[in-house]
N, C-alpha and C positions, 0 to 999 in steps of 0.2 A: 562325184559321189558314185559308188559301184553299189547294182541292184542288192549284192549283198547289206552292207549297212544301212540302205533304205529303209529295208524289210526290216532292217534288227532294230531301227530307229523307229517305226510305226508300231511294232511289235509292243516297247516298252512303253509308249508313248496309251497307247489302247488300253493297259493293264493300269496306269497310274494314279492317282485321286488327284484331283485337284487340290495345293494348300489353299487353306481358309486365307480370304484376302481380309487381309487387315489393312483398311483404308488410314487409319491414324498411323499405322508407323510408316505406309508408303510417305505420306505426306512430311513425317519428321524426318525419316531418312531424305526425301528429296529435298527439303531443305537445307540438310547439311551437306550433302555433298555430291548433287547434282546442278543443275540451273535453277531459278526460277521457273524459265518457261516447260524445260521438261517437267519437271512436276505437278506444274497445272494442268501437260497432259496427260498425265498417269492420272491426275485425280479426274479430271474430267472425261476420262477413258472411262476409268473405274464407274464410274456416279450415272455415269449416261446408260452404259449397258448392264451393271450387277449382274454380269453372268459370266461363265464361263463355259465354253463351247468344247466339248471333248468326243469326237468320235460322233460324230452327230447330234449327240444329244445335249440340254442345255442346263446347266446346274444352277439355278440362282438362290443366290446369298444373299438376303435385305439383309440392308442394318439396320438396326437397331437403333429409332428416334432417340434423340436427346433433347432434353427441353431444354432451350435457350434461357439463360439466365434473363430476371426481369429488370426492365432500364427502371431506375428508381426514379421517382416524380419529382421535377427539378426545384419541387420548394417544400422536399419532407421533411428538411434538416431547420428545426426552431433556432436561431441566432438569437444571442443574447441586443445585440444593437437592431432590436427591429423596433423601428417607430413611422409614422408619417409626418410631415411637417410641410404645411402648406401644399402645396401641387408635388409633391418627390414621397416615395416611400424608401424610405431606408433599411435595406438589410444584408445587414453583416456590412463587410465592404460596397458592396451593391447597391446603387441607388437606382428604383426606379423611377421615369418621369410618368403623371399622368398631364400634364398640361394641356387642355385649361381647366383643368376640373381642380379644385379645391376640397380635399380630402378632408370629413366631416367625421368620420367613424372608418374602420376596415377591421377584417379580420385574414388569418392564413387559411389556407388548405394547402393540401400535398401539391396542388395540381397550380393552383396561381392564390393572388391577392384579391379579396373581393372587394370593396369600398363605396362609402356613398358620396356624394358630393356635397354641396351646399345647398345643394335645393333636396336632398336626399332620396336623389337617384340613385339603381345600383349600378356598379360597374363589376368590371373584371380585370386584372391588371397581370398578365401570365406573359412564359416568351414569345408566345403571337402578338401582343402589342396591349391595347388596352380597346375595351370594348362595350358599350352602356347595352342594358336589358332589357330598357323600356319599362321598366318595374322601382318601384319607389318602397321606401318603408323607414322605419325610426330607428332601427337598431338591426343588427345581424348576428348571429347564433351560426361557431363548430366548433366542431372536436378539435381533441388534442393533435389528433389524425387524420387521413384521409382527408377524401376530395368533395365533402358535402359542407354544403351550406344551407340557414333555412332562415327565413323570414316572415313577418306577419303582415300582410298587405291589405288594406282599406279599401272601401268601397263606399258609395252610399247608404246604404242599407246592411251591408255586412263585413264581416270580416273572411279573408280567405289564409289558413297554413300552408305552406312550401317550402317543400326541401330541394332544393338545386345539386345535381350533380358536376362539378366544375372542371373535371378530367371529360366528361360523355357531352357537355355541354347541352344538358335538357333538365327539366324538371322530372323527380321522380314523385312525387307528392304534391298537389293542388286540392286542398276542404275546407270547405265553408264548415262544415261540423262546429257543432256549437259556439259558431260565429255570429248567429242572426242579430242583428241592431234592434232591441225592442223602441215603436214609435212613440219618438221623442223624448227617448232616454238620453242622459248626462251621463257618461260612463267617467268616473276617476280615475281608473285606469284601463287600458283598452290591451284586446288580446296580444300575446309575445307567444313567440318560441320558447320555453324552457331551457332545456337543453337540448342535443344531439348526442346519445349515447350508445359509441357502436353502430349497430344498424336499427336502432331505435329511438324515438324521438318523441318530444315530450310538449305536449301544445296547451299553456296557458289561455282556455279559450274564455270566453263568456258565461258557459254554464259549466265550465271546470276544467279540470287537468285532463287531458286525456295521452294515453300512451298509446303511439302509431310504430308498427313494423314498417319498415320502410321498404324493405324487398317484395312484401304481399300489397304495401298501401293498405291497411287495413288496420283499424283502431279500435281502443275501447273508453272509455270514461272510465277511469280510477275513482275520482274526488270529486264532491263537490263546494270546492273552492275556488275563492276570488282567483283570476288571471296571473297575479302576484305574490301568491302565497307558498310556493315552491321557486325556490332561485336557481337552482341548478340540480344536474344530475351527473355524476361522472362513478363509471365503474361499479354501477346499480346502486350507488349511493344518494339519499333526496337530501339537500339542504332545505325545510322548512320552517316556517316561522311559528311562532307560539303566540297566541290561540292561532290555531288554523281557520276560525271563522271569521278574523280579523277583517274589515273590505280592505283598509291601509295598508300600507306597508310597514311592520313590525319589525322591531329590530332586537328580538329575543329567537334565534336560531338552533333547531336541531338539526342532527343528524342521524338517518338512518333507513334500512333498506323498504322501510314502508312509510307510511306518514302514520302512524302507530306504531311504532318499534325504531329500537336505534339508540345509540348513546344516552346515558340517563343526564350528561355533561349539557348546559346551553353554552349558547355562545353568541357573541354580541356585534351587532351592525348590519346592514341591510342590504349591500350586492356583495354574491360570497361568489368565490371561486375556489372549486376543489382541484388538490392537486391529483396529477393521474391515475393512481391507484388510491386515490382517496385516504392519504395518508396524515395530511394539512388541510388545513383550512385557512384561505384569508379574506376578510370581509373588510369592508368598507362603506363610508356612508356616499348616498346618492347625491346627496349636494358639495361639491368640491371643495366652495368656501364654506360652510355653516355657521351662523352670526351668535347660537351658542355650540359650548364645548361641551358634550354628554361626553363619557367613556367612549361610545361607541365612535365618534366626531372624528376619526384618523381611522388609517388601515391596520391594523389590528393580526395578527397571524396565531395561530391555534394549533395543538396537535388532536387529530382526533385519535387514531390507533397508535401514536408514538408522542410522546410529549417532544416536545421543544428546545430546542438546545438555547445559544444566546440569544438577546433582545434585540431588538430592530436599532440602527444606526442614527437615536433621536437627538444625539449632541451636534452632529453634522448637518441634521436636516430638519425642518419643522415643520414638515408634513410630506407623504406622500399618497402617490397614485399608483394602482399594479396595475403589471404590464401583462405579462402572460406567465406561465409553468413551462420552463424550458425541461424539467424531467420529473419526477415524482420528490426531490429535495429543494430545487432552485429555480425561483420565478424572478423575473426581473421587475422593480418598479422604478419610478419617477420621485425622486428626492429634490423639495424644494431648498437649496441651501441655507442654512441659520446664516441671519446676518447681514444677504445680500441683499444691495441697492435696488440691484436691476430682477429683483426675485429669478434667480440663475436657478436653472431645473439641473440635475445629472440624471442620466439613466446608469442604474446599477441594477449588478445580481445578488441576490440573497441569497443564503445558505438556510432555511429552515431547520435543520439539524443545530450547525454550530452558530448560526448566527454574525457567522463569516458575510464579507459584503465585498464587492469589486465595483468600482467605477468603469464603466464600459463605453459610455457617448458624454464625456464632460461638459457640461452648459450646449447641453444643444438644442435646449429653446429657453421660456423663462414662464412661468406662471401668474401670467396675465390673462383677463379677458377681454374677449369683441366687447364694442361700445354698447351694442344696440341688444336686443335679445333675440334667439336666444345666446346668452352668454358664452362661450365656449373657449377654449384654449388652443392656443395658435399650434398645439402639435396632436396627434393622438394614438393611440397606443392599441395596441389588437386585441380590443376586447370584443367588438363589435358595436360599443356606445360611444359619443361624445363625452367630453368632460363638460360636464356644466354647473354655472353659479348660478345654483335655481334660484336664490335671493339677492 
């Protein structure tokens, strides 16, 4: 090279800008039509120094963060075939084992399976394996959504609420709050979770309802009602009972955003579950077999803000149990089949709107109970209770 175009090559070289490096198209173009390897040095060139060096001085260019897309929680998608049965939880094609433990109750979150056993231990049943809490209790309470669970846990003297986060794996709520055991009281029925709504949660205590933020931990007393006198809460909606002073559990239900206000409609049976945007209503009674037949004595389905399309599928089945709300129209339940010798169960989805029905798990258990008490059904379904023949 002659001193001439030396100089005429540093000349233009000193006057010129640097172009803006565009890291995405280096990397497309290098994939199309250079190597692999060189293009992992171009990127890893580019990414290490973000600069470029012109005449001494150094230009740098950030990019521009992008936020990575989020991995979705490997059990946010509700399957119509989810049930437990014996030591195996089943969902969708999926069966999980928890052996030896013998599934008593379970419920979903985003994040894994929670469930109790036979001695009604909790566990946890996600893709790490399965895992016991050291914590006990009678039932289990979540959302439609998300990775929270909550339970009401006993003591000698009181009762304590907890909400469990099952993605962080800690508890984000632990209160005694009007749980204290007056000495040598007979309680009929003893403190529950209500519901989980959102990030707010709703505690069936002793001396009444109380509503807890769960982000602050921080609550207040609403009501002063029995532990039982609100069944659920979905999408700031209260299913309660009529009289609200009732101590029992009543089986004349309203609904609405206060325990004062709300549909002027009742509605009949005694554990309700709302659908997600609080669209349906289906109750049922708490005793599985009940030795008489009231109205309310089967699962029953409602419209609260939309009426009802077709009847529930009663020529096929003579009775059934719900399962869960797979979306704000269709919950699955448990159809005992008319007829059968061996009382064959199906699990099907229901259509709330038209009344449409799908057989989803055919006979895959049958509606029997244990010998001994308490009574329970050899399968159960993600409500977070047993099924039981309380007579």
């Amino acid at each position: 090279m002659t001193d001439l175009l030396r100089d005429t090559l540093a000349e233009r070289a000193d006057g010129a800008e640097p172009p803006p490096l565009d890291l995405d198209a280096i990397v497309a173009t290098g994939n199309r039509q250079i190597s692999r390897r060189r293009a992992l040095t171009v990127l890893g060139g580019a990414v290490a120094t973000a600069a470029v060096t012109v005449g001494g001085a150094t230009l740098i260019r950030p990019r521009e963060p992008r936020p990575q897309p989020a991995r979705p929680a490997p059990f946010t998608e509700r399957r119509a075939a989810t049930f437990a049965l014996g030591n195996t939880i089943h969902y969708g094609a999926d069966v999980i084992p928890v052996a030896p433990n013998r599934i008593n109750a379970f419920v979903q979150t985003d994040a894994g399976f929670v469930f109790l056993d036979a001695g009604n231990n909790i566990h946890i049943a996600d893709r790490a394996g399965v895992r016991g809490l050291g914590k006990g209790a009678w039932s289990l309470t979540a959302d439609h959504s998300g990775s929270l669970v909550a339970w009401s846990e006993g003591f000698n003297d009181h009762y304590e609420s907890v909400v469990y986060d099952v993605a962080a794996g800690r508890e984000l709520v632990r209160t005694p709050v009007g749980n204290k055991i007056p000495p040598g009281a007979s309680l009929a029925y003893g403190p529950e979770i209500v519901a989980i709504d959102g990030t707010t949660a709703y505690f069936g205590t002793l001396d009444g309802l109380y509503r807890w933020d769960i982000p602050t931990n921080k609550g207040e007393l609403i009501a002063d009602v029995s532990p039982i006198a609100v069944r659920t809460v979905v999408a700031g909606q209260l299913v309660y009972q009529q009289p609200l002073s009732q101590p029992l559990m009543g089986h004349t239900l309203k609904v609405g955003p206060t325990l004062t206000s709300g549909t002027r409609t009742t509605f009949s049976g005694q554990q309700a579950f709302l659908s997600p945007r609080a669209t349906y209503l289906v109750t049922q009674p708490n005793d599985a077999q009940p030795g008489i037949q009231p109205v309310w004595a089967d699962l029953q389905l409602f419209g609260v803000t939309a009426a009802t399309g077709g009847s529930l599928p009663r020529t096929a089945y003579r009775g059934f149990r719900f399962g869960q709300w797979l979306d704000d129209t269709t919950f699955t339940a448990a159809g005992v089949q008319s007829g059968s010798r061996t009382q064959a169960v199906d699990l099907l989805t229901l259509n709330a709107e038209t009344g449409a029905h799908t057989v989803v798990a055919p006979e895959f258990s049958t509606f029997t109970f244990s010998a001994t008490a308490p009574r329970t059904t050899p399968f159960a379904l993600p409500t977070g209770a047993p099924i039981y023949d309380l007579y």
